[in-house]
C-alpha positions in Angstrom: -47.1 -50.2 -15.3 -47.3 -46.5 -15.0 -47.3 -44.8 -11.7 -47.6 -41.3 -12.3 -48.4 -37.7 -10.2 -51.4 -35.3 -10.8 -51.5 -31.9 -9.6 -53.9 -28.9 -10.0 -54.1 -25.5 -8.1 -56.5 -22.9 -7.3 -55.4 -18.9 -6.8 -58.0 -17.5 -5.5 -58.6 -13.8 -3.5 -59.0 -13.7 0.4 -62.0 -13.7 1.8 -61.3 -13.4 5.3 -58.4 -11.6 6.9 -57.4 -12.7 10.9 -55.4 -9.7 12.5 -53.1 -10.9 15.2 -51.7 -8.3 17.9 -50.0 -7.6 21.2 -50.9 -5.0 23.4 -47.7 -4.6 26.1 -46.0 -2.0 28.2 -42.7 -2.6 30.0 -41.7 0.0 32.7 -40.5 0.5 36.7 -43.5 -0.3 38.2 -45.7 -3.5 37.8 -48.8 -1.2 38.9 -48.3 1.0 35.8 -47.5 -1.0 33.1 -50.6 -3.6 34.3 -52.8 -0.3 33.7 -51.6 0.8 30.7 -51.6 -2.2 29.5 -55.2 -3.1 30.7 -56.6 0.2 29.9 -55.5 -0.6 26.1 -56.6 -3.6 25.5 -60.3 -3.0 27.4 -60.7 0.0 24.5 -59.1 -2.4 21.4 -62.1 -5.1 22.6 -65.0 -2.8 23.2 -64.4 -1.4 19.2 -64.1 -5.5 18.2 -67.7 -5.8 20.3 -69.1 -3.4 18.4 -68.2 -4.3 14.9 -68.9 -8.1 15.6 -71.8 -9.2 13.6 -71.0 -13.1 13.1 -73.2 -13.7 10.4 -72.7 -10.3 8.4 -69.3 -8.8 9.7 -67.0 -7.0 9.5 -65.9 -8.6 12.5 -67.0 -12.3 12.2 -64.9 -13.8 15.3 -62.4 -12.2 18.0 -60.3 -14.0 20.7 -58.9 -12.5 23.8 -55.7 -14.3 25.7 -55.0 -13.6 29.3 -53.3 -11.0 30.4 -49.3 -11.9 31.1 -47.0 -9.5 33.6 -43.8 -10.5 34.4 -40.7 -9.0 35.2 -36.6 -9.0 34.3 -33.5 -7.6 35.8 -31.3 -6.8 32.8 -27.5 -6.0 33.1 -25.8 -2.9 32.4 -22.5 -3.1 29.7 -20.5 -2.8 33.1 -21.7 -6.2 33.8 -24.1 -4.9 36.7 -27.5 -5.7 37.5 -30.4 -2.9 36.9 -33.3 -3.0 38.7 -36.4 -5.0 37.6 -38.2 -4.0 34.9 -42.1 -5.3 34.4 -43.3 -5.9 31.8 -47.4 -6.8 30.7 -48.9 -8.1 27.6 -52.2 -9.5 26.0 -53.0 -11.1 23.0 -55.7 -10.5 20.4 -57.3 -11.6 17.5 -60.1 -10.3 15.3 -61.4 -11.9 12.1 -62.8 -9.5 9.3 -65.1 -10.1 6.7 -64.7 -6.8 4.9 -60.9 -6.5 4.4 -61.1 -3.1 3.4 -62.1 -2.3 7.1 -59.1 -4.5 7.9 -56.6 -2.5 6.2 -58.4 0.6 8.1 -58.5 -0.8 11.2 -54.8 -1.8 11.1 -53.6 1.5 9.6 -55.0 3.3 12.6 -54.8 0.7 15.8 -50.8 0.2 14.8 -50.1 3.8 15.5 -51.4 3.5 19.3 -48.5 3.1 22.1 -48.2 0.2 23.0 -50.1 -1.7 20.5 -47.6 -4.4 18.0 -49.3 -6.1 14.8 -47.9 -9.4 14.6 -49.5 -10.6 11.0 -52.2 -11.0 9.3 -53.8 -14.5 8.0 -55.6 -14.3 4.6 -58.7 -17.1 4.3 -61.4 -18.2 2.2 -65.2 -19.0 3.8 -65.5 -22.6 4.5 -67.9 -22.9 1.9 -65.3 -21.7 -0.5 -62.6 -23.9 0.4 -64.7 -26.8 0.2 -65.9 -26.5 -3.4 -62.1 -25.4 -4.1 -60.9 -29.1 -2.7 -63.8 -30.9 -4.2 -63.1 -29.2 -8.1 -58.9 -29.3 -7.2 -58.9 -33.0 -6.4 -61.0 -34.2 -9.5 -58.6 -31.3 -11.9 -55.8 -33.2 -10.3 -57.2 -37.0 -11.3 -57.4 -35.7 -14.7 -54.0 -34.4 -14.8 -52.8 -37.7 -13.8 -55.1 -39.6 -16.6 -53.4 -37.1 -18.7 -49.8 -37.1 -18.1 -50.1 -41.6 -18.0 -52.2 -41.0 -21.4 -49.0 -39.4 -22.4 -46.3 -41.6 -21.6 -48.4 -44.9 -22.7 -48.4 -42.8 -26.3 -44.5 -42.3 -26.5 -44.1 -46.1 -25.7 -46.3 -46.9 -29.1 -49.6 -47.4 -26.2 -53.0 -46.8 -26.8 -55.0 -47.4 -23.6 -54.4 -46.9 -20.2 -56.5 -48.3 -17.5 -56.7 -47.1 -13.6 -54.9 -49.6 -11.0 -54.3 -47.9 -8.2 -55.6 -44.1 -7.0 -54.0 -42.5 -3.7 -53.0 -39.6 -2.4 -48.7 -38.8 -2.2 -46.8 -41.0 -0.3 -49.7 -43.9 0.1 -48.8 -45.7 -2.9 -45.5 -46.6 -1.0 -42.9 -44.4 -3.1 -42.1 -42.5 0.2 -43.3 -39.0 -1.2 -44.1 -36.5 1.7 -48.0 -35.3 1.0 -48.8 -31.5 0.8 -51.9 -29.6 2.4 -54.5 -29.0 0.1 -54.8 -25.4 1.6 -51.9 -22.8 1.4 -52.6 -19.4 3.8 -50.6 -16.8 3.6 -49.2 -14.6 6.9 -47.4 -10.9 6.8 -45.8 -9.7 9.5 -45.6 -6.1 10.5 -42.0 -4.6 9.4 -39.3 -2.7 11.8 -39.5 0.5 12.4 -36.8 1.4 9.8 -37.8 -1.2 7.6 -40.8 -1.6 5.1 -44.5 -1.2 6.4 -47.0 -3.7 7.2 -48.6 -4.8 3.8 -52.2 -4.8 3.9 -53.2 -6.0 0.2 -55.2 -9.5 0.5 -53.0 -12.3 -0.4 -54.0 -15.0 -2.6 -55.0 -18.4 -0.9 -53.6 -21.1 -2.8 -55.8 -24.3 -2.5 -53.5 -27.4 -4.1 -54.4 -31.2 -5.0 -52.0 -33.9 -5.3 -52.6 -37.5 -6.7 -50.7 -40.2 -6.9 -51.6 -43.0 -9.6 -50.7 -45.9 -11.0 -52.1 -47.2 -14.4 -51.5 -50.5 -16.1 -50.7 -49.4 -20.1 -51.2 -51.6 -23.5 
């Protein structure tokens, strides 16, 4: 018996780039900051409106959170209590279609106050992604009629034949099974250290068999 592991994986470009970012003020005043803050966010989602064509782009979907204000009494180095500062935040995210409006979009909206891109998330179309699985998955049966094809010939075999087919960790050897889908995130650097990377990441789309094959 010959229980072996077939793998095959797909590189292919982003089609779809999710931008994920905070708009937040912090200050004396819960009044002000909710304004700002507000005020900022109401401008960021009337531009998404306007670019979001779901069926053509470049903005395919968007998502709002609610708006958060809350408010903390730090402490001085002399071990004294300052007095409250509020602070206000809201969530975004916008999906693009055309990443070179993306990177454009980015580039400009992380230069307003107030305004913190957390990462981007690169994606393929779910048509893409599914042909992806569908050719990765039989590329991976292959590899494992392959690689038993192999090992029957070094033991002086000739045939192998199929006995059991599963994915990793059914077959009961305990091996953890992978996603068949690798994204990618960046997240936007420190001021003093590199800047936000806006080329399009690879998506990596992976298929792992496990297989056992009885060998004479």
């Amino acid at each position: 018996m010959i229980t072996v592991e077939g793998r095959f994986e797909h590189h292919h470009p982003a089609e779809r780039g999710t931008v994920t970012l905070t708009v937040g003020f912090e200050g004396p005043t819960r009044e002000s900051v909710v304004q700002r803050t507000t005020q900022t966010h109401t401008a960021l989602v009337a531009e998404v409106r306007s670019l979001h064509v779901p069926t053509a782009g470049p903005v395919t979907w968007w998502s709002a959170d609610r708006l958060r204000a809350w408010s903390t009494r730090p402490w001085n180095k002399d071990g004294k209590q300052l007095p409250p500062v509020h602070h206000c935040a809201v969530s975004l995210e916008v999906k693009f279609s055309d990443l070179e409006r993306l990177a454009a979009w980015v580039e400009r909206v992380a230069e307003l106050d107030g305004v913190t891109v957390g990462g981007i998330e690169w994606a393929l179309t779910v048509a893409t992604r599914a042909r992806l699985v569908a050719d990765a998955r039989e590329r991976s049966v292959q590899d494992a009629v392959a690689k038993a094809t192999s090992y029957a010939t070094s033991l002086g075999l000739t045939q192998v034949r199929p006995v059991a087919l599963a994915e990793p960790g059914m077959l009961g050897d305990h091996a953890a099974p992978t996603s068949s889908y690798v994204g990618s995130a960046m997240r936007r650097a420190s001021a003093d250290g590199p800047e936000l990377e806006l080329k399009p990441a690879d998506v990596t789309i992976e298929a792992r068999v496990h297989a056992r094959f009885a060998a004479s």
